[in-house]
C-alpha positions as a Markdown table, in Angstrom:
| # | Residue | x | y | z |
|---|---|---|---|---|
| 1 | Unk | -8.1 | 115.2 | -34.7 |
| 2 | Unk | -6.0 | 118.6 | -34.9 |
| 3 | Unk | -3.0 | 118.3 | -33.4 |
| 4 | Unk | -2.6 | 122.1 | -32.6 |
| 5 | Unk | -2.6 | 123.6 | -29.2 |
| 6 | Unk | -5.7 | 125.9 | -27.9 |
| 7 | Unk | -3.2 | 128.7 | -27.2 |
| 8 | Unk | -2.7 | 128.5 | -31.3 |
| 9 | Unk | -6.0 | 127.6 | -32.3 |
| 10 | Unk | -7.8 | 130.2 | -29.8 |
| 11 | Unk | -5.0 | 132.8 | -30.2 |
| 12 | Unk | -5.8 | 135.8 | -33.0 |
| 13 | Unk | -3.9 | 135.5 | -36.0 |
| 14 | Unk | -0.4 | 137.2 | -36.0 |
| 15 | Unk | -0.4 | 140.4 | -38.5 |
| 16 | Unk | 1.9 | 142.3 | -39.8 |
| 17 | Unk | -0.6 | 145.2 | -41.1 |
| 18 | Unk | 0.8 | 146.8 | -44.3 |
| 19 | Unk | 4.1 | 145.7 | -43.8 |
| 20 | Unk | 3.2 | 142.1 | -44.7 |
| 21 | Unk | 1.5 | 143.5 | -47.7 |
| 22 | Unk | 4.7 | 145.1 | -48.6 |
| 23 | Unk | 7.2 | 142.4 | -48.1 |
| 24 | Unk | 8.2 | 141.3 | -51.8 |
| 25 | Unk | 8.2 | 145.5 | -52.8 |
| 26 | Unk | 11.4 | 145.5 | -52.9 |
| 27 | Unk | 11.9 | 147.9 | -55.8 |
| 28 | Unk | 13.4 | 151.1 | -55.2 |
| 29 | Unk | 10.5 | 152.7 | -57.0 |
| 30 | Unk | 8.2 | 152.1 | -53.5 |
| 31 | Unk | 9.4 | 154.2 | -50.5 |
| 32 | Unk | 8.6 | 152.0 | -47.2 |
| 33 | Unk | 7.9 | 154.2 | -44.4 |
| 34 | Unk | 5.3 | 151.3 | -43.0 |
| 35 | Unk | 8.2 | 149.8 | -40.5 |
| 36 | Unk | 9.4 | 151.0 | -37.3 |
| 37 | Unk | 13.5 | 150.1 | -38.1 |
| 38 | Unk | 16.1 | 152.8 | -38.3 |
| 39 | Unk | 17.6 | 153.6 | -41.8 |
| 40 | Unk | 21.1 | 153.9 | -39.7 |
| 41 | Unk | 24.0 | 151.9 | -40.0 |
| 42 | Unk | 24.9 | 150.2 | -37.2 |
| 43 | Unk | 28.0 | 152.7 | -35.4 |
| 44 | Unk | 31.3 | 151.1 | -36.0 |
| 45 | Unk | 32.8 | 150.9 | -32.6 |
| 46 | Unk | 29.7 | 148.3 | -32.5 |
| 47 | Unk | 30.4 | 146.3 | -35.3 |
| 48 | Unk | 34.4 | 146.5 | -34.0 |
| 49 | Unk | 33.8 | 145.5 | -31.0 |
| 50 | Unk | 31.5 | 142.3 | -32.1 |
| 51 | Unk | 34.5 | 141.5 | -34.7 |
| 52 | Unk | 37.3 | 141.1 | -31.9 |
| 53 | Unk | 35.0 | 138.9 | -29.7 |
| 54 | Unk | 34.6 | 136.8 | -32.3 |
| 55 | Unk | 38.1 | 136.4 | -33.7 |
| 56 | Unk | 39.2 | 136.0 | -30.3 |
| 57 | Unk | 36.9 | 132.8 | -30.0 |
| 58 | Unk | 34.2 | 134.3 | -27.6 |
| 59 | Unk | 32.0 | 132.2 | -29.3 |
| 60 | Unk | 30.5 | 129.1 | -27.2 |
| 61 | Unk | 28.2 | 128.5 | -24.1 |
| 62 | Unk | 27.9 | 131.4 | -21.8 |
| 63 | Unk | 26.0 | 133.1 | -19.1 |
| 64 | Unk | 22.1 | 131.8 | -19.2 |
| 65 | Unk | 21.2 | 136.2 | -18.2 |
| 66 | Unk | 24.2 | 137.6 | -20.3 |
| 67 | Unk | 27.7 | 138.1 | -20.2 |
| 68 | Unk | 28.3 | 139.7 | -16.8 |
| 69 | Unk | 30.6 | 142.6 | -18.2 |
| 70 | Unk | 27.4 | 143.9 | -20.7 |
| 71 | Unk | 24.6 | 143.1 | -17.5 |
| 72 | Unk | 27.2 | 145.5 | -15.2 |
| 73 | Unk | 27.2 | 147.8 | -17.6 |
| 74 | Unk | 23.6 | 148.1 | -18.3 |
| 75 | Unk | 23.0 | 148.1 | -14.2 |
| 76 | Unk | 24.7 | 151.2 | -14.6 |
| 77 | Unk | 23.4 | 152.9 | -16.6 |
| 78 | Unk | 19.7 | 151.8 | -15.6 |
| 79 | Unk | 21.0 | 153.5 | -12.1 |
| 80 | Unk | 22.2 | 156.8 | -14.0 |
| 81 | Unk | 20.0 | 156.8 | -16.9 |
| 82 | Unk | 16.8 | 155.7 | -15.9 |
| 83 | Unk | 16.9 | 156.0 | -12.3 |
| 84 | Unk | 16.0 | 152.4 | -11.6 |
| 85 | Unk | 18.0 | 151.3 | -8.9 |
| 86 | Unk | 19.4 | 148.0 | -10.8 |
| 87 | Unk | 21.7 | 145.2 | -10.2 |
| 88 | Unk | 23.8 | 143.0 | -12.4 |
| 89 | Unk | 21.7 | 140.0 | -11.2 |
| 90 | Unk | 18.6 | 141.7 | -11.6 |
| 91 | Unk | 19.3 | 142.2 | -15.9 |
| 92 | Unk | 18.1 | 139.5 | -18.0 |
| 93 | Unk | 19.8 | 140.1 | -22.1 |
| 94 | Unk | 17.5 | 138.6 | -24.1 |
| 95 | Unk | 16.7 | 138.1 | -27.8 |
| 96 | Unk | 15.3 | 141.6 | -28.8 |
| 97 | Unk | 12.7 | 143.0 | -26.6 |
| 98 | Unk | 10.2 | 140.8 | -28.5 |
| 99 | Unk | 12.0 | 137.6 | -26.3 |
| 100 | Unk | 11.5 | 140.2 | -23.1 |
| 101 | Unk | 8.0 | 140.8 | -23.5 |
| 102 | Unk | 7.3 | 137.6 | -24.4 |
| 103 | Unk | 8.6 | 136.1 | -21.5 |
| 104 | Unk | 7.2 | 138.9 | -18.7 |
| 105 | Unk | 4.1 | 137.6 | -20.0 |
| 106 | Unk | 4.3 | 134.0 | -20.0 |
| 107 | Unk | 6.0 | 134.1 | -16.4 |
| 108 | Unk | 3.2 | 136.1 | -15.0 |
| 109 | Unk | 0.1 | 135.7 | -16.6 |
| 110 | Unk | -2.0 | 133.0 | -16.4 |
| 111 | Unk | -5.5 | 131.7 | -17.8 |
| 112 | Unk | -8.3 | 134.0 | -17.5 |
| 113 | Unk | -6.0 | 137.0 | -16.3 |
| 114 | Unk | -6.4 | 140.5 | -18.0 |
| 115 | Unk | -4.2 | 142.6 | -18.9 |
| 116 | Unk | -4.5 | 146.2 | -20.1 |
| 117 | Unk | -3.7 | 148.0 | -23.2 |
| 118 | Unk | -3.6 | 151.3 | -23.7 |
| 119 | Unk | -5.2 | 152.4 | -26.9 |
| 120 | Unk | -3.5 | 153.0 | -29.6 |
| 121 | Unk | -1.7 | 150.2 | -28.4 |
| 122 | Unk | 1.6 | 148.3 | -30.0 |
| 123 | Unk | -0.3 | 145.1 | -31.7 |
| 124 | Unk | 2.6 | 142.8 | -31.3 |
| 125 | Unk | 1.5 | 142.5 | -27.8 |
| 126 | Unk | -1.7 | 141.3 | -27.6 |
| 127 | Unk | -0.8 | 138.1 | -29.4 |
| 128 | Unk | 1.7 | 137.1 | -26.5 |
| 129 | Unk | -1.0 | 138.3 | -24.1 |
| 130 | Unk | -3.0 | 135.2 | -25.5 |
| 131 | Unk | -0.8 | 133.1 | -26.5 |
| 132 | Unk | 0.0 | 133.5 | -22.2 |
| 133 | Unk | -3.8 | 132.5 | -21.3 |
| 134 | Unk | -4.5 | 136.3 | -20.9 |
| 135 | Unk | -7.0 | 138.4 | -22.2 |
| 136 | Unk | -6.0 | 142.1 | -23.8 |
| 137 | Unk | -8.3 | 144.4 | -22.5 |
| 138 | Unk | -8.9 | 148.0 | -24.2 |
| 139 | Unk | -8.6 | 151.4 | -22.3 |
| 140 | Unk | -7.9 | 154.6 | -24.1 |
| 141 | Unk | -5.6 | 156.8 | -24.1 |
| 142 | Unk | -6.9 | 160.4 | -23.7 |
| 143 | Unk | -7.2 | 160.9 | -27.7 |
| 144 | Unk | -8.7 | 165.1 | -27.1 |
| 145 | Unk | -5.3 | 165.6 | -25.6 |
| 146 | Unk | -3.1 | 164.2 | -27.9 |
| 147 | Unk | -3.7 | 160.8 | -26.6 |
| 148 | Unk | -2.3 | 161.7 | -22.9 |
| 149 | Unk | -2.7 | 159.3 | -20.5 |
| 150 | Unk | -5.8 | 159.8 | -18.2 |
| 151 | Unk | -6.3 | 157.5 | -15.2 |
| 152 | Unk | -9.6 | 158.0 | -15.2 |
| 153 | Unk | -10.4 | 157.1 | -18.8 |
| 154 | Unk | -8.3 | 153.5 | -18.0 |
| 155 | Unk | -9.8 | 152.5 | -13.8 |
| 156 | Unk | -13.4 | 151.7 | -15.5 |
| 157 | Unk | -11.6 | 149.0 | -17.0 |
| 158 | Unk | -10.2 | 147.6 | -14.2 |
| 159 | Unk | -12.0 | 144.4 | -12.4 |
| 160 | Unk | -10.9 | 141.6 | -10.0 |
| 161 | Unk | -9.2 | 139.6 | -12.9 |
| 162 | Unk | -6.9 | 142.6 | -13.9 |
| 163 | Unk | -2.8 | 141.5 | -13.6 |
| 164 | Unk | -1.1 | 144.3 | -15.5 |
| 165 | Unk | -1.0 | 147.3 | -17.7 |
| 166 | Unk | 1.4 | 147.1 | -20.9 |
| 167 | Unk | 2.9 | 150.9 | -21.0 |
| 168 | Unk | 4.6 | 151.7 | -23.9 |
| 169 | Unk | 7.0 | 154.9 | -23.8 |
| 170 | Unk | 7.7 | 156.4 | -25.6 |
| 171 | Unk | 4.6 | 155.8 | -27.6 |
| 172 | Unk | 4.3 | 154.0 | -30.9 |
| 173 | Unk | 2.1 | 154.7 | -32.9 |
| 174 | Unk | 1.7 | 158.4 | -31.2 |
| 175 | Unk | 4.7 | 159.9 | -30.9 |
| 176 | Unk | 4.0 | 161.1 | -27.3 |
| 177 | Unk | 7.1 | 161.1 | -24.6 |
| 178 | Unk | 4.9 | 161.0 | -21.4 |
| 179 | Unk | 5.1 | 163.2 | -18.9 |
| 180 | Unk | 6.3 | 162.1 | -15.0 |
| 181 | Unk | 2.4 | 163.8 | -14.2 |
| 182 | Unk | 1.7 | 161.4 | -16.3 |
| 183 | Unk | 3.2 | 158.2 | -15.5 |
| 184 | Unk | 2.6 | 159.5 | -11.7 |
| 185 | Unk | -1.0 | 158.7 | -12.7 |
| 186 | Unk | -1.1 | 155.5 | -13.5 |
| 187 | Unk | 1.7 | 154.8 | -11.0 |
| 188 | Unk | -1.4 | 155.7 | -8.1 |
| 189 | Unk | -3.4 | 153.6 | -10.0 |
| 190 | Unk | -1.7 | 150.7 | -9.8 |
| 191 | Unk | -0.3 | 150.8 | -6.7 |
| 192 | Unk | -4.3 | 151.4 | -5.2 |
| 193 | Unk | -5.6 | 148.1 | -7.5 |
| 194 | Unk | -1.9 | 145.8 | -7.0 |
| 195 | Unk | -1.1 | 145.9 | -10.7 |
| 196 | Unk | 2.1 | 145.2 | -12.3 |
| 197 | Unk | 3.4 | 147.0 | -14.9 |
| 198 | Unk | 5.0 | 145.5 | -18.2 |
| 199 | Unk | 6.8 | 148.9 | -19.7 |
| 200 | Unk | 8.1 | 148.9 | -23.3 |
| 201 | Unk | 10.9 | 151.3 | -23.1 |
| 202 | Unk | 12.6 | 150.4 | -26.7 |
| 203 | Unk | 12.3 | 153.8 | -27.6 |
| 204 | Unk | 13.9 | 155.5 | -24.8 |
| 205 | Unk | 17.0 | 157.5 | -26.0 |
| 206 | Unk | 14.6 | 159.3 | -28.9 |
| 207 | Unk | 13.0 | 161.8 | -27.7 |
| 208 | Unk | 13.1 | 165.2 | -28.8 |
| 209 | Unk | 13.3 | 169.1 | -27.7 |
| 210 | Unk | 12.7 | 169.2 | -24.0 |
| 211 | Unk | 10.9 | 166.2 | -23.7 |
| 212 | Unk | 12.7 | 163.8 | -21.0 |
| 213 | Unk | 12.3 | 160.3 | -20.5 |
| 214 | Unk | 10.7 | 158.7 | -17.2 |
| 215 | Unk | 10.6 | 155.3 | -16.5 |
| 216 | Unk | 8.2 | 154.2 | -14.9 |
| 217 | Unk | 9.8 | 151.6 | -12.4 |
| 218 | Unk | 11.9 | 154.9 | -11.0 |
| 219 | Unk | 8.6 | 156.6 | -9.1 |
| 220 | Unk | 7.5 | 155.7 | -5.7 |
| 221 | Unk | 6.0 | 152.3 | -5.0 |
| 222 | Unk | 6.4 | 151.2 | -8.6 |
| 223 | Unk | 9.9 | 149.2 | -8.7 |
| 224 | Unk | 9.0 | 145.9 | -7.4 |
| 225 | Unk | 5.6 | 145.9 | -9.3 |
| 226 | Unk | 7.5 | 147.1 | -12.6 |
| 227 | Unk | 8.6 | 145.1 | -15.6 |
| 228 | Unk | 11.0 | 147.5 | -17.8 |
| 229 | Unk | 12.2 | 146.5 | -21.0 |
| 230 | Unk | 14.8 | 148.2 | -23.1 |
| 231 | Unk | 16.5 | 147.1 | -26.8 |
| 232 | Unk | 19.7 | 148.2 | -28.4 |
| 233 | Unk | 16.9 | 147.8 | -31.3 |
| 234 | Unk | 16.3 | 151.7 | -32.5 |
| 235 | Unk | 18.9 | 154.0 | -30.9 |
| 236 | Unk | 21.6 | 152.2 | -31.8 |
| 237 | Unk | 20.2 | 151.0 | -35.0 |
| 238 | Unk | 20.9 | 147.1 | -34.2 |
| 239 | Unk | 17.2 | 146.1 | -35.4 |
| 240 | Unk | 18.6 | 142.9 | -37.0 |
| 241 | Unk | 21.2 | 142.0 | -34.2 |
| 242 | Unk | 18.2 | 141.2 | -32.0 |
| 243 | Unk | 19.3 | 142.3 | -28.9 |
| 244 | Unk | 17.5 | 143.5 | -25.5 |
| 245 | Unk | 17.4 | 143.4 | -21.7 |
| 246 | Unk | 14.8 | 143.4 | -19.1 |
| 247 | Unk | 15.1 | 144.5 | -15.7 |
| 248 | Unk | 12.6 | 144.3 | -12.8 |
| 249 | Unk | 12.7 | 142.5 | -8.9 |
| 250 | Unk | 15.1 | 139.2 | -8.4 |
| 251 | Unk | 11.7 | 137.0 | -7.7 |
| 252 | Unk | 10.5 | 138.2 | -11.4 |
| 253 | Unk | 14.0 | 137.8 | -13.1 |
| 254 | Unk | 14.0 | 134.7 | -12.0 |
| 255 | Unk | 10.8 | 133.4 | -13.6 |
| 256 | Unk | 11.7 | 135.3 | -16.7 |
| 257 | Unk | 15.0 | 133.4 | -16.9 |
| 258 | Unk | 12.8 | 130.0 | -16.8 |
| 259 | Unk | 10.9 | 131.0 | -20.0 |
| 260 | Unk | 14.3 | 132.2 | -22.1 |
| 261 | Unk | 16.6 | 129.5 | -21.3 |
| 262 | Unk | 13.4 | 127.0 | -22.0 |
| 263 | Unk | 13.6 | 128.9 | -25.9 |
| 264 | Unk | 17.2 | 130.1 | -26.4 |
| 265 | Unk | 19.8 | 129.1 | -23.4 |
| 266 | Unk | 21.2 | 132.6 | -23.9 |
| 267 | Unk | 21.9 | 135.4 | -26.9 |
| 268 | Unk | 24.6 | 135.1 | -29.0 |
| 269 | Unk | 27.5 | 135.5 | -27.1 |
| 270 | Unk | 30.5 | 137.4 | -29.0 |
| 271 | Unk | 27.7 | 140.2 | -30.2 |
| 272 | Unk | 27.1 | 141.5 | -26.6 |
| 273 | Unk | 30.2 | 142.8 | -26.6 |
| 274 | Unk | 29.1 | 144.7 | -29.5 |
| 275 | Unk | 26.2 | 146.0 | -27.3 |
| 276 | Unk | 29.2 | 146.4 | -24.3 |
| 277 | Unk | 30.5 | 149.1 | -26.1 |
| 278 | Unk | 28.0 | 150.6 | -27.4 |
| 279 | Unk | 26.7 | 151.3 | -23.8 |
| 280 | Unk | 30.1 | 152.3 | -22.8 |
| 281 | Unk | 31.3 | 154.5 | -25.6 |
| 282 | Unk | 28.6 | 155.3 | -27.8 |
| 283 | Unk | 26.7 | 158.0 | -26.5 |
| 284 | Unk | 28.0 | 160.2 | -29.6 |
| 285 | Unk | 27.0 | 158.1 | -32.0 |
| 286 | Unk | 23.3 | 158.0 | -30.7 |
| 287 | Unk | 23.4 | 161.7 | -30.6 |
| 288 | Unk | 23.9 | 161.8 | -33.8 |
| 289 | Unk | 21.5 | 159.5 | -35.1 |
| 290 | Unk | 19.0 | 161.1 | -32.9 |
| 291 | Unk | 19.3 | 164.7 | -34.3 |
| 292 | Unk | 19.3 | 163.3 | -37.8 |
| 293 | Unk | 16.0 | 161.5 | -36.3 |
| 294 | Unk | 15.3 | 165.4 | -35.2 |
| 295 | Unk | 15.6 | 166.9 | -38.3 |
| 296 | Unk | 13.6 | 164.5 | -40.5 |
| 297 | Unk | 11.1 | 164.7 | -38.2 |
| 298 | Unk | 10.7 | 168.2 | -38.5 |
| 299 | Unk | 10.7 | 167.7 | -42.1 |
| 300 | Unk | 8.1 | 165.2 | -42.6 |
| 301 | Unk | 5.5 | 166.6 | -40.3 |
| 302 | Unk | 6.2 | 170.3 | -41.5 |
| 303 | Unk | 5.3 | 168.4 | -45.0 |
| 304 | Unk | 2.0 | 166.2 | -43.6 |
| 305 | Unk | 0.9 | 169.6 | -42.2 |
| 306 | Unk | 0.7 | 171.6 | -45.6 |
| 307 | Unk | -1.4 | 168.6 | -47.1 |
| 308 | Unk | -4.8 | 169.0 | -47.5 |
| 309 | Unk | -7.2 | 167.7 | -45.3 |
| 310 | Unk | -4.3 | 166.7 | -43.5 |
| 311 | Unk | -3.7 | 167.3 | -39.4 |
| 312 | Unk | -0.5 | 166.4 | -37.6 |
| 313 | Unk | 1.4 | 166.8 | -33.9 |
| 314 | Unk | 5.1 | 167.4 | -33.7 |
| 315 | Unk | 6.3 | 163.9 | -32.0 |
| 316 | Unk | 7.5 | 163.9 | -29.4 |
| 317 | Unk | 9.6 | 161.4 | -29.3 |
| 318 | Unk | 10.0 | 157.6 | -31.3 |
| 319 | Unk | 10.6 | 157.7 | -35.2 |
| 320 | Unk | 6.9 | 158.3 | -36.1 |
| 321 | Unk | 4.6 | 160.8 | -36.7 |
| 322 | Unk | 0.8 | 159.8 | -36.7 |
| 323 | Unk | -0.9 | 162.6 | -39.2 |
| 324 | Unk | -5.0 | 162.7 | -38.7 |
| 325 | Unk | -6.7 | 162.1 | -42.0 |
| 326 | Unk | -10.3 | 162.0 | -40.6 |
| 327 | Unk | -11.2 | 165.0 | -42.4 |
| 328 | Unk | -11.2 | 163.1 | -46.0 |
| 329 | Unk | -13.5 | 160.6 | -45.0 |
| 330 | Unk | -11.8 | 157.8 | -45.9 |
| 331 | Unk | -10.9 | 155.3 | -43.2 |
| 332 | Unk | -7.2 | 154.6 | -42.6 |
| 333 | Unk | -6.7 | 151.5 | -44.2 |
| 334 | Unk | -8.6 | 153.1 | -47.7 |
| 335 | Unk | -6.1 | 155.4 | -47.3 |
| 336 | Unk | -2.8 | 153.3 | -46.5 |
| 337 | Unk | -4.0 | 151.3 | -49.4 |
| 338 | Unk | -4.7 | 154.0 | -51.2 |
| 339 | Unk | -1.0 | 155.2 | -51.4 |
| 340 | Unk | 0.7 | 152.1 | -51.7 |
| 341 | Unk | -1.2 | 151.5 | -55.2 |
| 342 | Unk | -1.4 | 155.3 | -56.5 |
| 343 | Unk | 2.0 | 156.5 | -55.2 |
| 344 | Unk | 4.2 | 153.6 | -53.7 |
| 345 | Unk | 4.3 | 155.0 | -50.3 |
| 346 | Unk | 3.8 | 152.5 | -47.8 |
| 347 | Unk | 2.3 | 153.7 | -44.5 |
| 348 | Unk | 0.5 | 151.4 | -42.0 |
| 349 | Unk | -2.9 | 152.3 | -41.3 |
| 350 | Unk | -3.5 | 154.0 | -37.9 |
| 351 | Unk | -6.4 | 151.2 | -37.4 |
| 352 | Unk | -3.6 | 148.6 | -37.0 |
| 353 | Unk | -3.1 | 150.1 | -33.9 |
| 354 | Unk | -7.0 | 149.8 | -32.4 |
| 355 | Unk | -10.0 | 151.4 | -33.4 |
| 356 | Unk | -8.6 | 154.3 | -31.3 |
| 357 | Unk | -6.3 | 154.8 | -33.8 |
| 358 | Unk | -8.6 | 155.6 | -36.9 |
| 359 | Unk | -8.1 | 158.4 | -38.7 |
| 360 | Unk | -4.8 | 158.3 | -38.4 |
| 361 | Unk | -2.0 | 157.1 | -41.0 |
| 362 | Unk | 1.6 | 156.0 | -39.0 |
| 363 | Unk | 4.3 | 157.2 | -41.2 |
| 364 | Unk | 7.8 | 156.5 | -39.7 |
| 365 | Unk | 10.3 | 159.4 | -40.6 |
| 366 | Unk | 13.3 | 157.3 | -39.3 |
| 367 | Unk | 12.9 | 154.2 | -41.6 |
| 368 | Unk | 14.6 | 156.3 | -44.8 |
| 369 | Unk | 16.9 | 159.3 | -46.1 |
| 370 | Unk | 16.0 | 162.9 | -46.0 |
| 371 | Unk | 16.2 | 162.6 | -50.4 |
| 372 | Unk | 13.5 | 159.6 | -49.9 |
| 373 | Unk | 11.5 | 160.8 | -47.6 |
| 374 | Unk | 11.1 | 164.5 | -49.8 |
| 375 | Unk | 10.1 | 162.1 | -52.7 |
| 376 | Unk | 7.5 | 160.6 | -50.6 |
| 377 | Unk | 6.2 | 163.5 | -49.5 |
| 378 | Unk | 6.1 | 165.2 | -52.8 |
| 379 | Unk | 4.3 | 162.3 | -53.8 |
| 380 | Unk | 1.7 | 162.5 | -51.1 |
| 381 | Unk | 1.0 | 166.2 | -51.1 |
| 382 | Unk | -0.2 | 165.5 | -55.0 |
| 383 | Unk | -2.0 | 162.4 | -53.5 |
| 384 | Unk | -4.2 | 164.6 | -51.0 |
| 385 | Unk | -4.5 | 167.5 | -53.6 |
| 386 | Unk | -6.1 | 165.4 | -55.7 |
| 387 | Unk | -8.0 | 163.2 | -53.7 |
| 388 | Unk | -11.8 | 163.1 | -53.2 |
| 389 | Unk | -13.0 | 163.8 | -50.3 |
| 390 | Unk | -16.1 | 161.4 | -48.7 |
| 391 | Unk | -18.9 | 162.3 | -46.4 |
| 392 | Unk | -18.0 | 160.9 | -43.5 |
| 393 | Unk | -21.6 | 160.3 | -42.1 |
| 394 | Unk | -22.2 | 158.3 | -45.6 |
C-alpha cells in the first residue's frame, strides 16, 4: 500500500531543467546564466529598514495578509503604478510569488478544470496546476511574430471545462513586454468565454526603451475576473527574502487567505518592513539596477547576434534574452548540454519552456557581471565558430 496522495503520484515530476544539473558547480570556473535571480545586492535602505524592525522586536505573530503599513503601501502603488484600483484589504503578502500562485490555484481550480498556458510557458506553473486537480492545457504564443500574443491562435483551445489563462508579463523565457493591443485581446477573450485570469507580473519594473507595462487587471471588464501577482523578487533583488503580494476581488482574497494561513500563518514579519521601504523610497535604487539590467542586455544580445548560426530579439523587457539556434541543427537541450561540458556556460534549454520553445537557448543577462558575462560570451562565440552544424531533416 503507498501511502502517497494522487495529486503526488498523478502530478508530473517537479524539474528544475539545467539548473538542477548545475547545482553543486559551484566553481568560479562555470558562469551560470541558467537562473532567473538578479546578480544585485539587495539596496541598503532595504536591508536598514529590516535591521531596525528587528532590533526593535517586530518579531512575533502578526497580520494573517501582511502588516497593514506594507499592504497600504502596495494599494498605492497598485492604484498609481499599475492602474488597478486596489485596497489594503484586497493585498494578500505572501511567501514569494511562488506562495501566490500557488494558492490562486488551489482556491480556484478544481478537479477536471483546465487551465491555459501560453507557450513558451513558465514551467513552475504547471506543477501547481496539477497538484490543484487541473489540467495545463497548451496554446501558443504567436512564435512568427516574436511570440505576440494572438487570440486567435489560443480560442481553439478553449472548451466548456476551461477556468483560466496563466499570463505571464513580462514574458519569461521571451523577453516580450506585451502590448495593451495585446492584453486588449485576450482581455475580449476572456470576458466572451468567463475566464479568469492568473497574471504573473514578477517582472514588472524591467522593461526596457519605450516599452510600458500593462496589467492586465487595469482594462475594462477584467478586474474582478483578474488574479495579479507581483514579487519584490527581481527589481529589487530580494530573490532569497521570499517575498510577494497578490491582489485581485475581496471574494478571491479571501479564498487565497484560506490556503496561506493553512501553510504559513503569515510572512516573516520584521522583513516587510524591509519591503515597506523599498516601495516607499526605493524607486532610485531600481532605476539603477534596471539600467545596469539595460546595458548588459544590450551587451549580451549584441554578442549572441555576431555568433554563427545564431539569431536573437532585443528583449524587451525581464532579464533574458532567448537567442534562436535552430539553424545548427542541434536541438536545445544538445546544445545547453553542449556548453555546460565544452565551455562551462550554463544556459537552460529553450525546450524547458514547451516544445514551442525549441530552438531557442534562455540565457539570462541579469544573473552576473558585465566582466562574466564578456567571458561567457567569448567563450560561446568560439563554441559556435567551431561547432558542426547538423541537417536538421536528419
Amino acid at each position: 500500500m503507498s501511502f502517497l496522495a494522487k495529486r503526488i503520484t498523478q502530478s508530473p515530476p517537479k524539474s528544475y531543467g539545467m539548473a538542477g544539473r548545475a547545482a553543486e558547480l559551484a566553481s568560479d570556473e562555470y558562469i551560470h546564466l541558467e537562473l532567473g535571480r538578479p546578480c544585485h545586492d539587495t539596496p541598503a535602505l532595504i536591508k536598514d529598514a529590516t535591521i531596525k524592525a528587528l532590533l526593535s522586536g517586530k518579531v512575533h505573530y502578526s497580520d494573517f495578509r501582511g502588516q497593514p503599513e506594507l499592504r497600504n503601501a502596495l494599494a498605492k502603488k497598485l492604484q498609481t503604478f499599475n492602474g488597478i484600483q486596489s485596497s489594503a484589504e484586497q493585498v494578500l503578502v505572501t511567501n514569494g510569488l511562488t506562495q501566490a500562485s500557488y494558492a490562486a490555484f488551489m482556491a480556484t481550480i478544481d478537479p477536471g478544470d483546465e487551465v491555459i498556458l501560453l507557450e513558451p510557458f513558465y514551467p513552475q506553473h504547471v506543477g501547481k496546476v496539477a497538484l490543484a486537480g487541473g489540467t495545463p492545457v497548451v496554446a501558443p504564443l504567436d512564435a512568427k511574430n516574436n511570440f505576440s500574443i494572438n487570440a486567435a491562435l489560443i480560442e481553439p483551445h478553449i472548451t466548456d471545462r476551461t477556468k483560466a489563462i496563466v499570463l505571464v508579463n513580462p514574458c519569461n523565457p521571451t523577453g516580450r513586454v506585451y502590448t495593451r493591443a495585446e492584453l486588449e485581446s485576450l482581455a475580449q477573450l476572456c470576458v466572451r468565454h468567463d475566464l479568469l485570469v492568473i497574471s504573473d507580473e514578477v517582472y514588472e519594473q524591467i522593461t526596457f526603451d519605450q516599452h510600458q507595462h500593462v496589467s492586465i487587471a487595469s482594462l475594462p471588464g477584467m478586474t474582478e475576473r483578474t488574479i495579479s501577482m507581483f514579487a519584490f523578487t527581481k527589481a529589487y533583488a530580494m530573490d532569497g527574502w521570499r517575498l510577494g503580494y497578490v491582489t485581485a476581488s475581496q471574494e478571491l482574497i479571501n479564498a487565497m487567505l484560506k490556503i496561506t494561513t493553512s501553510e504559513v500563518t503569515h510572512v516573516n514579519s520584521f522583513i516587510q518592513y524591509g519591503a515597506l521601504a523599498g516601495i516607499v523610497d526605493g524607486a532610485a535604487a531600481v532605476k539603477n539596477m534596471v539600467d545596469d539590467d539595460r546595458y548588459k542586455r544590450d551587451f549580451v544580445v549584441s554578442a549572441l547576434k555576431r555568433m554563427r548560426g545564431v539569431r536573437c530579439e532585443l528583449s524587451e523587457g525581464s532579464i533574458y534574452a532567448f537567442p534562436d539556434i535552430s539553424a545548427t541543427g542541434w536541438s536545445s537541450q544538445q546544445l545547453a548540454d553542449a556548453l555546460l561540458d565544452q565551455c562551462k556556460v550554463i544556459v537552460e534549454a529553450g525546450s524547458f519552456y514547451g516544445p514551442a520553445g525549441e530552438g531557442h537557448l534562455r540565457v539570462c543577462f541579469g544573473s552576473q557581471s558585465l566582466t562574466r558575462l564578456e567571458t561567457a560570451m567569448q567563450r560561446m562565440h568560439a563554441f559556435f565558430e567551431r561547432l558542426e552544424f547538423r541537417d536538421k531533416a536528419a
